[in-house]
N, C-alpha and C positions, 0 to 999 in steps of 0.2 A: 533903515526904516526911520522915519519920521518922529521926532519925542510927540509923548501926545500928555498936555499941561505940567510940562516940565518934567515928564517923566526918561527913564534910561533907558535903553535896550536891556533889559535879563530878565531871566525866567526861560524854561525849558519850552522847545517847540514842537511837544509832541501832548497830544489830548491826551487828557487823565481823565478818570473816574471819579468825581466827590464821596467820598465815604458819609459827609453830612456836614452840615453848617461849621464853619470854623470859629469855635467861641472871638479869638484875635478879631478874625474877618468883620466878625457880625456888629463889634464895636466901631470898627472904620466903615461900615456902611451905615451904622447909626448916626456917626461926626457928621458922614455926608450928607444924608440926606438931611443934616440942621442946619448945612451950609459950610461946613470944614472942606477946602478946596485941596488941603496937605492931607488929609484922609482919604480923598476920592484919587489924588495922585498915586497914593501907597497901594494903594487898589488898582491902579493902572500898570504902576510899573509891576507889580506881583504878575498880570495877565496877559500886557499885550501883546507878549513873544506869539504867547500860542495863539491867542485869538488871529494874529496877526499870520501865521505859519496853515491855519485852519484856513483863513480866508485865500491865500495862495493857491491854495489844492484845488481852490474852482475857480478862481481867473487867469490863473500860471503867468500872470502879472506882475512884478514888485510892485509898482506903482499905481495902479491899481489898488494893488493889495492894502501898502500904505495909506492910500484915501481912507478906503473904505474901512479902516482900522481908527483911524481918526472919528472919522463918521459914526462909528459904532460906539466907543467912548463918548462922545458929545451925546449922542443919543439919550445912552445911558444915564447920562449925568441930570439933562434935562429931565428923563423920564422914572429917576429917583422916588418920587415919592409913587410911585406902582408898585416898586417891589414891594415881595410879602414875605415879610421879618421870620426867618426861621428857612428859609430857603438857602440853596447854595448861591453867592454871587457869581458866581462863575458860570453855572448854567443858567443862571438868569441871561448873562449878556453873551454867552455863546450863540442861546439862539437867535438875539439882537443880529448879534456877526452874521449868523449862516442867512436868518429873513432879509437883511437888507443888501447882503453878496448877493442872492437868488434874485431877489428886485432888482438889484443895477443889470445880472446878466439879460433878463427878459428886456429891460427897454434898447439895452445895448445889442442884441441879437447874438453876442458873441457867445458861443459853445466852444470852447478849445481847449475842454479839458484830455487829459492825457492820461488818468490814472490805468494801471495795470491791473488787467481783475489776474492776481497771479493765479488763482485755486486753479481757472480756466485753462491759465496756459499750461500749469502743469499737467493737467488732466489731458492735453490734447498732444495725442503722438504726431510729430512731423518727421517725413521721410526725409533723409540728404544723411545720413553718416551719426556715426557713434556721438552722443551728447557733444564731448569731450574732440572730434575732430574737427576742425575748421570748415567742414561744409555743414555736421549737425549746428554749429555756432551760427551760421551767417543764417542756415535756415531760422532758428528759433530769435534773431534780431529781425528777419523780415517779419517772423507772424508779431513780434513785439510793436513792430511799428503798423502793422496791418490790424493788430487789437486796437491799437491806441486811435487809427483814425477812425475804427466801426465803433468805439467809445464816444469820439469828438460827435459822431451822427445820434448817439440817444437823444432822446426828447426830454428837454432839462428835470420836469418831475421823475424821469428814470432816473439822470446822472443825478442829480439832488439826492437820490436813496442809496444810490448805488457808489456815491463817495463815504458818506457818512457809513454806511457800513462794512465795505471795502476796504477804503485808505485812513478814514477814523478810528474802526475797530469798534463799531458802535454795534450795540443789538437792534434786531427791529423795534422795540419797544423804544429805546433810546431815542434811536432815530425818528421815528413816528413823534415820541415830546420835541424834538427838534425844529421839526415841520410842519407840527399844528394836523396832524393827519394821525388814522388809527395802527394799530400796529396791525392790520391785517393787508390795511393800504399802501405800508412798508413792500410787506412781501408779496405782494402782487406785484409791485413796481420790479421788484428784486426778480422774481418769475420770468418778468414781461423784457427784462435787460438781459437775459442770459439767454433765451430765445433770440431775440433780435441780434445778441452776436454773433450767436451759434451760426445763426442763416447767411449773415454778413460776410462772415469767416468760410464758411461752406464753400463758396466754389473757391476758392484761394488753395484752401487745403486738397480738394479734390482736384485741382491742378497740377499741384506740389507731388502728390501721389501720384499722377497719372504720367507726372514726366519722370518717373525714379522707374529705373530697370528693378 
Protein backbone atom coordinates (compact mmCIF):
# COMPACT_ATOMS: atom_id res chain seq x y z
CA UNK A 1 0.00 0.00 0.00
CA UNK A 2 0.93 3.41 -0.73
CA UNK A 3 2.69 5.71 2.43
CA UNK A 4 0.41 8.45 2.50
CA UNK A 5 2.69 11.91 3.87
CA UNK A 6 5.44 9.95 4.95
CA UNK A 7 3.45 7.68 6.66
CA UNK A 8 4.36 3.50 7.40
CA UNK A 9 2.16 0.61 6.76
CA UNK A 10 0.83 -0.37 10.83
CA UNK A 11 -1.99 -0.52 12.59
CA UNK A 12 -4.45 -3.42 12.76
CA UNK A 13 -6.91 -4.12 9.72
CA UNK A 14 -9.87 -4.78 11.22
CA UNK A 15 -12.73 -2.05 12.24
CA UNK A 16 -12.96 -1.32 15.92
CA UNK A 17 -15.46 0.44 18.00
CA UNK A 18 -14.30 4.13 19.49
CA UNK A 19 -15.09 3.90 23.21
CA UNK A 20 -14.69 8.05 23.00
CA UNK A 21 -12.32 10.70 22.14
CA UNK A 22 -8.75 9.76 22.85
CA UNK A 23 -7.36 12.49 25.22
CA UNK A 24 -3.42 11.74 22.95
CA UNK A 25 -5.62 11.80 19.72
CA UNK A 26 -7.44 14.99 20.34
CA UNK A 27 -4.17 16.80 20.84
CA UNK A 28 -2.66 15.67 17.43
CA UNK A 29 -5.76 16.58 15.75
CA UNK A 30 -5.47 20.02 17.54
CA UNK A 31 -1.29 20.38 16.00
CA UNK A 32 -3.16 19.58 12.94
CA UNK A 33 -5.70 21.45 12.39
CA UNK A 34 -2.85 24.66 13.44
CA UNK A 35 -0.94 23.22 10.65
CA UNK A 36 1.61 20.52 12.40
CA UNK A 37 1.89 18.14 9.12
CA UNK A 38 4.16 15.49 11.80
CA UNK A 39 0.70 15.53 13.78
CA UNK A 40 -1.53 14.81 10.92
CA UNK A 41 1.08 12.04 9.82
CA UNK A 42 0.92 10.26 13.49
CA UNK A 43 -2.77 10.35 12.66
CA UNK A 44 -2.37 8.72 9.53
CA UNK A 45 -0.09 6.15 10.22
CA UNK A 46 -2.18 5.23 13.51
CA UNK A 47 -5.32 4.59 10.74
CA UNK A 48 -4.69 3.96 7.49
CA UNK A 49 -4.20 0.17 7.78
CA UNK A 50 -7.87 -0.12 8.61
CA UNK A 51 -9.37 2.65 6.64
CA UNK A 52 -7.33 1.15 3.97
CA UNK A 53 -8.60 -2.79 4.64
CA UNK A 54 -12.33 -1.00 5.08
CA UNK A 55 -12.09 0.55 1.61
CA UNK A 56 -10.95 -3.06 0.01
CA UNK A 57 -14.17 -4.94 1.18
CA UNK A 58 -16.03 -2.63 -1.51
CA UNK A 59 -13.64 -2.44 -4.35
CA UNK A 60 -11.73 -5.85 -3.80
CA UNK A 61 -9.08 -3.77 -5.49
CA UNK A 62 -5.63 -3.03 -3.98
CA UNK A 63 -5.18 -0.36 -6.13
CA UNK A 64 -7.94 1.03 -6.12
CA UNK A 65 -8.09 0.74 -2.67
CA UNK A 66 -4.62 2.55 -2.24
CA UNK A 67 -6.12 5.61 -4.29
CA UNK A 68 -8.80 6.01 -2.61
CA UNK A 69 -6.90 5.73 0.72
CA UNK A 70 -4.74 8.46 -0.26
CA UNK A 71 -7.66 10.34 -1.35
CA UNK A 72 -9.35 10.02 1.90
CA UNK A 73 -6.27 11.35 4.02
CA UNK A 74 -5.93 14.41 1.61
CA UNK A 75 -9.51 14.99 2.07
CA UNK A 76 -9.25 14.85 5.55
CA UNK A 77 -6.45 16.98 5.89
CA UNK A 78 -7.84 19.58 3.67
CA UNK A 79 -11.24 19.36 5.29
CA UNK A 80 -9.67 19.80 9.03
CA UNK A 81 -10.89 22.64 10.16
CA UNK A 82 -14.93 20.94 10.03
CA UNK A 83 -14.20 18.52 12.53
CA UNK A 84 -15.97 19.05 15.72
CA UNK A 85 -13.43 18.87 18.80
CA UNK A 86 -14.70 16.16 21.10
CA UNK A 87 -15.50 13.70 18.40
CA UNK A 88 -13.76 10.51 17.61
CA UNK A 89 -11.11 10.98 14.64
CA UNK A 90 -11.39 7.93 13.38
CA UNK A 91 -15.00 7.96 12.73
CA UNK A 92 -14.81 11.18 11.54
CA UNK A 93 -12.66 10.15 8.47
CA UNK A 94 -14.14 6.48 8.31
CA UNK A 95 -17.12 7.88 6.97
CA UNK A 96 -14.64 10.23 4.55
CA UNK A 97 -13.45 6.48 3.43
CA UNK A 98 -16.78 4.60 2.99
CA UNK A 99 -18.62 8.36 1.20
CA UNK A 100 -15.94 8.73 -1.11
CA UNK A 101 -15.39 4.55 -1.94
CA UNK A 102 -19.49 4.69 -2.58
CA UNK A 103 -18.70 7.91 -5.04
CA UNK A 104 -15.86 6.32 -7.08
CA UNK A 105 -17.99 3.06 -7.25
CA UNK A 106 -21.29 4.82 -8.69
CA UNK A 107 -19.31 6.79 -11.48
CA UNK A 108 -17.12 3.83 -12.10
CA UNK A 109 -20.20 1.30 -12.46
CA UNK A 110 -18.15 -1.32 -10.85
CA UNK A 111 -20.19 -3.67 -8.23
CA UNK A 112 -17.81 -6.73 -7.63
CA UNK A 113 -18.14 -7.00 -4.27
CA UNK A 114 -17.96 -10.56 -2.96
CA UNK A 115 -18.69 -10.44 0.74
CA UNK A 116 -20.20 -13.68 2.31
CA UNK A 117 -23.50 -13.03 4.12
CA UNK A 118 -22.41 -16.28 6.26
CA UNK A 119 -25.62 -16.12 8.83
CA UNK A 120 -27.37 -17.04 5.20
CA UNK A 121 -25.35 -19.66 4.31
CA UNK A 122 -25.38 -21.35 7.33
CA UNK A 123 -29.03 -21.08 7.59
CA UNK A 124 -29.48 -22.77 4.11
CA UNK A 125 -29.49 -26.70 3.91
CA UNK A 126 -27.85 -28.00 0.56
CA UNK A 127 -28.49 -31.50 -0.58
CA UNK A 128 -24.95 -33.54 -1.89
CA UNK A 129 -23.52 -35.54 1.34
CA UNK A 130 -22.61 -35.04 4.93
CA UNK A 131 -21.03 -31.47 5.58
CA UNK A 132 -17.79 -33.05 6.22
CA UNK A 133 -17.88 -35.33 2.71
CA UNK A 134 -16.33 -34.16 -0.52
CA UNK A 135 -19.74 -33.86 -2.40
CA UNK A 136 -21.54 -31.82 0.96
CA UNK A 137 -17.89 -29.50 0.39
CA UNK A 138 -18.11 -28.88 -3.47
CA UNK A 139 -21.80 -28.34 -2.92
CA UNK A 140 -21.57 -25.64 -0.10
CA UNK A 141 -18.33 -23.84 -2.53
CA UNK A 142 -20.73 -23.79 -5.49
CA UNK A 143 -23.67 -22.01 -3.32
CA UNK A 144 -20.51 -19.87 -1.94
CA UNK A 145 -19.62 -18.77 -5.11
CA UNK A 146 -23.39 -18.55 -6.41
CA UNK A 147 -24.03 -16.23 -3.00
CA UNK A 148 -21.11 -14.18 -3.88
CA UNK A 149 -22.35 -13.39 -7.58
CA UNK A 150 -26.38 -12.76 -6.32
CA UNK A 151 -24.25 -10.30 -3.89
CA UNK A 152 -22.12 -8.74 -6.84
CA UNK A 153 -26.11 -7.98 -8.45
CA UNK A 154 -27.38 -5.92 -5.11
CA UNK A 155 -28.10 -2.31 -6.00
CA UNK A 156 -25.06 -0.46 -4.34
CA UNK A 157 -27.44 1.37 -1.49
CA UNK A 158 -28.24 -2.49 -0.48
CA UNK A 159 -24.39 -3.70 -0.68
CA UNK A 160 -23.38 -0.21 1.08
CA UNK A 161 -25.69 -1.58 4.23
CA UNK A 162 -25.14 -4.85 3.77
CA UNK A 163 -21.17 -4.59 4.09
CA UNK A 164 -20.95 -2.39 6.69
CA UNK A 165 -23.18 -4.52 8.77
CA UNK A 166 -22.17 -7.98 7.50
CA UNK A 167 -18.39 -7.75 6.97
CA UNK A 168 -17.90 -4.55 9.36
CA UNK A 169 -19.83 -5.78 12.24
CA UNK A 170 -21.44 -2.52 12.40
CA UNK A 171 -25.00 -2.02 13.97
CA UNK A 172 -27.86 -0.50 11.97
CA UNK A 173 -27.39 2.56 13.78
CA UNK A 174 -23.70 2.57 13.14
CA UNK A 175 -24.15 2.08 9.78
CA UNK A 176 -27.08 4.50 9.19
CA UNK A 177 -24.00 7.51 10.88
CA UNK A 178 -22.06 5.94 8.23
CA UNK A 179 -24.17 6.67 5.39
CA UNK A 180 -25.91 9.80 6.18
CA UNK A 181 -29.25 7.74 6.30
CA UNK A 182 -31.78 6.71 9.22
CA UNK A 183 -31.31 3.63 11.16
CA UNK A 184 -34.54 2.41 9.86
CA UNK A 185 -33.20 3.05 6.14
CA UNK A 186 -30.37 0.58 7.53
CA UNK A 187 -32.73 -2.15 7.97
CA UNK A 188 -34.94 -1.74 5.22
CA UNK A 189 -31.89 -2.04 2.92
CA UNK A 190 -30.95 -5.03 5.21
CA UNK A 191 -34.73 -6.56 4.54
CA UNK A 192 -34.73 -5.69 1.04
CA UNK A 193 -30.87 -7.82 0.50
CA UNK A 194 -31.84 -10.91 2.03
CA UNK A 195 -35.08 -11.10 0.05
CA UNK A 196 -33.39 -10.43 -3.17
CA UNK A 197 -30.88 -13.35 -2.47
CA UNK A 198 -33.15 -15.44 -1.11
CA UNK A 199 -34.97 -15.32 -4.70
CA UNK A 200 -31.63 -15.16 -6.58
CA UNK A 201 -30.57 -18.35 -4.77
CA UNK A 202 -34.00 -20.04 -5.21
CA UNK A 203 -34.02 -21.78 -8.30
CA UNK A 204 -30.14 -22.89 -7.76
CA UNK A 205 -31.11 -24.57 -4.50
CA UNK A 206 -34.30 -25.99 -5.86
CA UNK A 207 -32.29 -27.51 -8.61
CA UNK A 208 -29.69 -28.85 -6.27
CA UNK A 209 -32.52 -30.56 -4.42
CA UNK A 210 -34.41 -31.73 -7.35
CA UNK A 211 -31.27 -33.55 -8.72
CA UNK A 212 -30.30 -35.31 -5.16
CA UNK A 213 -32.10 -38.91 -4.93
Amino acid sequence: MKRIMGTSNEGSGDHEREAGPDPSEQGLVAAARNGSMEAFSTLARRYQERIYHTILRFTRDPEDAGDLTQETFMAAYISLRSFRQGAGFYTWIYRIAVNSTLNFLKKKGREKNKTEFRKDVDSMSVPGGPPDSPEGESMRNELGRKLGEAIDGLPLPFRSSFILVVHEGMSHADAAGVLGCSENTVSWRMHKARKLLQRKLKPYLDEVRHGVP
